[in-house]
C-alpha positions as CSV (number, residue, x, y, z in Angstrom):
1,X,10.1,27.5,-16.0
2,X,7.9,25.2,-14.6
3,X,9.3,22.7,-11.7
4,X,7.8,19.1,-12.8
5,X,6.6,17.5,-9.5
6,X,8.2,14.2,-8.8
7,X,6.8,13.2,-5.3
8,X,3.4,11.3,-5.7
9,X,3.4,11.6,-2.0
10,X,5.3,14.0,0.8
11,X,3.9,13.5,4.7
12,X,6.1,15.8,7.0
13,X,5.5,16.2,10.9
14,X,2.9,13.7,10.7
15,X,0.9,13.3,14.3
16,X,-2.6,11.7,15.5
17,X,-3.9,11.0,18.6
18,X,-6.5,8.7,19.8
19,X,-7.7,9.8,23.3
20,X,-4.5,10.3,25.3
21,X,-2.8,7.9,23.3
22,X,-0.7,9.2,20.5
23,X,0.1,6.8,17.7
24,X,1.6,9.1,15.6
25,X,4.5,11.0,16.7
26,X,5.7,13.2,14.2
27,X,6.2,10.5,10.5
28,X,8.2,12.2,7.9
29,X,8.4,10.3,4.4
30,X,8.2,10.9,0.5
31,X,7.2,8.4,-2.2
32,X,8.7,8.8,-6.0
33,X,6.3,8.6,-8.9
34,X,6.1,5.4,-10.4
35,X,7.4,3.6,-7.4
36,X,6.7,1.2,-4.7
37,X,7.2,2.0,-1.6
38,X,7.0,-0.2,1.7
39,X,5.5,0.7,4.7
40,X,7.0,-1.6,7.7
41,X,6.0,-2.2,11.1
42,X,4.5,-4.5,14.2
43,X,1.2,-4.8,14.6
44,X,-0.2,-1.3,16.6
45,X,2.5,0.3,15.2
46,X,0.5,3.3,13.4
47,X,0.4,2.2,9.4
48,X,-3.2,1.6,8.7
49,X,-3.8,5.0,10.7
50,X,-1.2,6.5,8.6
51,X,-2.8,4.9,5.3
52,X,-6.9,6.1,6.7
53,X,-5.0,9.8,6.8
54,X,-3.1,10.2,3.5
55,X,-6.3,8.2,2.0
56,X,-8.7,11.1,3.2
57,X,-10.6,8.4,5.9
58,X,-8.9,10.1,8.9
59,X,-7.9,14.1,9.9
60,X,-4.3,14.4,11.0
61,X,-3.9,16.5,14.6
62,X,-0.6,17.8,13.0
63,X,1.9,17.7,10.1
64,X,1.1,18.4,6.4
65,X,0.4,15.5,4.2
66,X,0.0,15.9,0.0
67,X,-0.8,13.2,-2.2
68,X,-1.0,14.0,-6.2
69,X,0.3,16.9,-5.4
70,X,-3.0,17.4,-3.3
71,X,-3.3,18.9,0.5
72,X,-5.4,15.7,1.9
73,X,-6.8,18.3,4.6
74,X,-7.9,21.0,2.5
75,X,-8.6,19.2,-0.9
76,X,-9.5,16.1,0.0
77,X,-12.0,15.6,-3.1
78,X,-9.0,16.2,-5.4
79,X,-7.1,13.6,-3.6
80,X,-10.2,10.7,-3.8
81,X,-10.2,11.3,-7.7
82,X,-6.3,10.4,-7.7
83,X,-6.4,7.4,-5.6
84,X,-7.0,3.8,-5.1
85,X,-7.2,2.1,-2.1
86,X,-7.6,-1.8,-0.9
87,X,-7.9,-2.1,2.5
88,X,-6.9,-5.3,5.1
89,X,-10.5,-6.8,4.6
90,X,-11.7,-7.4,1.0
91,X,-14.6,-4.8,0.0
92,X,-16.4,-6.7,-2.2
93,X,-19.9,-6.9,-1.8
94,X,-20.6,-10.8,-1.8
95,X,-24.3,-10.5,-2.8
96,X,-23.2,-9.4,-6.1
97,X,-21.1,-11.0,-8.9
98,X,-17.7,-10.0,-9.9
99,X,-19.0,-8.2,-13.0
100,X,-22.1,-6.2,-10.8
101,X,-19.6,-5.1,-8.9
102,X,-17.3,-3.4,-11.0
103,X,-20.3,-1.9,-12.6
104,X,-21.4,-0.6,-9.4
105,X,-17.4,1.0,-8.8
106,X,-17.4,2.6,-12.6
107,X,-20.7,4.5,-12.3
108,X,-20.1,5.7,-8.9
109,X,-16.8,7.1,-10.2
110,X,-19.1,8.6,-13.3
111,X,-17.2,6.7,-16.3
112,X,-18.4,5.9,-20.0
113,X,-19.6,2.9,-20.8
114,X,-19.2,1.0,-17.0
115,X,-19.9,-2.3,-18.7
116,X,-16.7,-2.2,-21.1
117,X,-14.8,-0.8,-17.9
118,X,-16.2,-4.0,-16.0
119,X,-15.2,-6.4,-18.7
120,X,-12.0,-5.1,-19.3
121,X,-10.9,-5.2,-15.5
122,X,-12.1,-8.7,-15.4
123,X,-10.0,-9.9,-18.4
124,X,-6.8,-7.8,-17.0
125,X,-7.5,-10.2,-13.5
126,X,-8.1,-13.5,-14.8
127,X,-11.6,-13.4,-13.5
128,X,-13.5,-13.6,-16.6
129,X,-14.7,-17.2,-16.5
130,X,-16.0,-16.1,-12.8
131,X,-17.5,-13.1,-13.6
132,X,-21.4,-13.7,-13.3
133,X,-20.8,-16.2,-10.0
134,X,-21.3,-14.2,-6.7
135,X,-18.6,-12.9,-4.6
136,X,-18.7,-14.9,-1.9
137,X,-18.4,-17.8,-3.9
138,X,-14.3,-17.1,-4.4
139,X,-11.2,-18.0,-3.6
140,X,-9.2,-15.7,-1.1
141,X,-6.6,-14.8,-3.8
142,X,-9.9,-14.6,-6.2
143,X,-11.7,-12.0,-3.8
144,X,-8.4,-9.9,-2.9
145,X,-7.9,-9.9,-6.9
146,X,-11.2,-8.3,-7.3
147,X,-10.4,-6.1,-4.1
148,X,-7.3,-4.8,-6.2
149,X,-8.7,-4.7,-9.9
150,X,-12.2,-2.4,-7.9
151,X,-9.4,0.0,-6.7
152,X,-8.1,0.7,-10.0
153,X,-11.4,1.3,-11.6
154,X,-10.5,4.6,-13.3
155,X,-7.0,4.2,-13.4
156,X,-6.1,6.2,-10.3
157,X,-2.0,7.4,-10.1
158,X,-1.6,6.5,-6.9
159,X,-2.5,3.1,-5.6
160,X,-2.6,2.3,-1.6
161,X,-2.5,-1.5,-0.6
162,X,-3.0,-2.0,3.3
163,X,-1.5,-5.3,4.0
164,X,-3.2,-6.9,0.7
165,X,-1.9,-10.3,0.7
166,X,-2.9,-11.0,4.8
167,X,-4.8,-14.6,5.3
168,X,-3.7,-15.4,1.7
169,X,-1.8,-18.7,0.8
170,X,1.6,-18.2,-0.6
171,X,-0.3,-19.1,-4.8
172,X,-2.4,-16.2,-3.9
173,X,0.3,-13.9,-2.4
174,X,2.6,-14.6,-5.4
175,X,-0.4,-13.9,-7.4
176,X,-0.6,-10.7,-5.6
177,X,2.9,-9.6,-5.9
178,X,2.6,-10.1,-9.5
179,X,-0.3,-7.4,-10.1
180,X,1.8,-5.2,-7.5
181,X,4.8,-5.2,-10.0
182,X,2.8,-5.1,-13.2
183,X,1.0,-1.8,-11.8
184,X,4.2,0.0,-11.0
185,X,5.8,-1.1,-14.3
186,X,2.9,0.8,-15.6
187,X,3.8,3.6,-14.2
188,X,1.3,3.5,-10.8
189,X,3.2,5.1,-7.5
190,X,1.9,2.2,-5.0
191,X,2.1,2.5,-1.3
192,X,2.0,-0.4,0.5
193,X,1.8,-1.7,4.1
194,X,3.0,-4.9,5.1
195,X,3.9,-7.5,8.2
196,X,5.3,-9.7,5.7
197,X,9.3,-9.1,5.1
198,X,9.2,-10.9,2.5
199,X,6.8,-9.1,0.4
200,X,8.6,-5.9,1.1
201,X,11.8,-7.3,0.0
202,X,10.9,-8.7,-3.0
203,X,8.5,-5.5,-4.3
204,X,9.7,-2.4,-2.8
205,X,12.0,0.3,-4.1
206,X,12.0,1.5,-1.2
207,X,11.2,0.5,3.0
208,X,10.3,3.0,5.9
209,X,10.2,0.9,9.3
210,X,7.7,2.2,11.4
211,X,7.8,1.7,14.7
212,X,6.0,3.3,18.3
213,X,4.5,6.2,15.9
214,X,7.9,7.3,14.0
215,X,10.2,6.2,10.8
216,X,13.3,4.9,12.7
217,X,14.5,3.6,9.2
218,X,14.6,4.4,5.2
219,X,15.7,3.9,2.2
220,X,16.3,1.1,-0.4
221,X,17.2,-2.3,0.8
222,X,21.0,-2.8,-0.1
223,X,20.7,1.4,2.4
224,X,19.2,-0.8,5.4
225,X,21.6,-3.5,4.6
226,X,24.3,-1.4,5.6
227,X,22.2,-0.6,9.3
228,X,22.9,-4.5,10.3
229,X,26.4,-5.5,11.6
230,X,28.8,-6.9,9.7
231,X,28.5,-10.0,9.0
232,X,30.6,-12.9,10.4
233,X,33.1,-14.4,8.1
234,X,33.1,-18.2,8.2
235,X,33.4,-19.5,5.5
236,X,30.7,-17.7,3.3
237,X,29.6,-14.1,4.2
238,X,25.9,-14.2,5.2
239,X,23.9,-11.3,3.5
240,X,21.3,-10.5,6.2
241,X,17.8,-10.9,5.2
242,X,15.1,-8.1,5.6
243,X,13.5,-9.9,8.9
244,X,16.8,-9.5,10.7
245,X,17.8,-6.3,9.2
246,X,14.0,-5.4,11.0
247,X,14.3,-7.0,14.0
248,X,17.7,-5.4,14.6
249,X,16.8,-1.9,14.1
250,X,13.6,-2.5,16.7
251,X,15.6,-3.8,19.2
252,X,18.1,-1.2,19.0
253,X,15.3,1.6,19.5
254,X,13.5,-0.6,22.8
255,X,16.8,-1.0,24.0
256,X,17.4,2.8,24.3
């Protein structure tokens, strides 16, 4: 009897080194189809490396990484065909319009009719009235909307977001967080790396806090919840909030 698989991704022993510094010190995590799943940590703290490897940009020095079921090291072209990817900085290419380049994205990933595939994907965004105005003529939550709706061009499984709502105002963001749910609602296993709390709070299903190249935390939020010290009773119980459920797991690991 076939075993159907139920990991979009699985990274174990993780480990890359730049020079003499290592940033990755052994990262172990799995992701759930159909899920989102939060990728914490401080600035320098490893995620966009970890993001570049399981996205095929980067080789790993050690540890096994498979995403769609995929090896990223030995089949990585199986793996591009199975992902998305926005990155921190919008990919657009401001010379052209919104429509020229979703064009450009559908017949570089060899798709029927590119035009339809453009039009469609700009209806889905709200960006239809904007469609034939350059690029660099948007908003910041307009451009990072076109970022997103580029990477899904083909309707990839298996979305990765690295830190998509950073420099955006808190319209945009919520605008962001929107798409993020609506994709996972359709079924779209999202990986996401964030600085904001809040945005992993509010969208994840589940957090890994990463921190001096290793997970020193998982799980959902009400599971890291139970990391932080009781809370003192006053009058009314306070229910620690992400940011100091964070903060107090970091501190615990410097202080060692």
């Amino acid at each position: 009897m076939q075993t159907v698989q139920t990991k979009s991704i699985q990274v174990k022993g993780l480990q890359k080194s730049y020079k003499q510094l290592q940033v990755l010190k052994g990262v172990d995590f799995e992701v759930e189809k159909g899920s989102i799943f939060a990728l914490l940590g401080s600035n320098g703290a490893g995620k966009t490396t970890v993001v570049k490897i399981l996205t095929t940009l980067l080789k790993q020095d050690g540890g096994t990484v498979a995403v769609g079921g995929f090896d990223v090291a030995s089949k990585p072209d199986q793996v591009r065909q199975a992902i998305g990817l926005t990155g921190q900085f919008a990919a657009v290419d401001e010379i052209l319009t919104g429509r020229e380049n979703l064009i450009m994205i559908a017949k570089l990933r060899y798709l029927k009719n590119p035009r339809q595939v453009a039009d469609d994907m700009l209806k889905r965004f709200g960006l239809t009235d904007a469609a034939d105005r350059k690029a660099s003529t948007y908003s910041g939550g307009m451009r990072r909307r076109l970022d997103i709706a580029l990477s899904l061009v083909g309707n990839p499984q298996i979305i990765f977001l690295d830190e998509p709502t950073t420099g955006l105002d808190p319209e945009a963001r919520i605008e962001v967080w929107k798409i993020v749910k609506e994709l996972a609602d359709g079924g779209t296993t999202i990986l996401l790396t964030t600085q904001y709390l809040e945005e992993a709070e509010q969208l994840a299903d589940r957090i890994a806090i990463l921190h001096e190249g290793k997970i020193i935390a998982g799980g959902t939020l009400a599971e890291l919840k139970k990391l932080f010290p009781s809370a003192k009773v006053e009058y009314v119980e306070k229910q620690p909030s992400l940011e100091e459920i964070f903060l107090a797991i970091v501190g615990k690991k410097e202080a060692k």
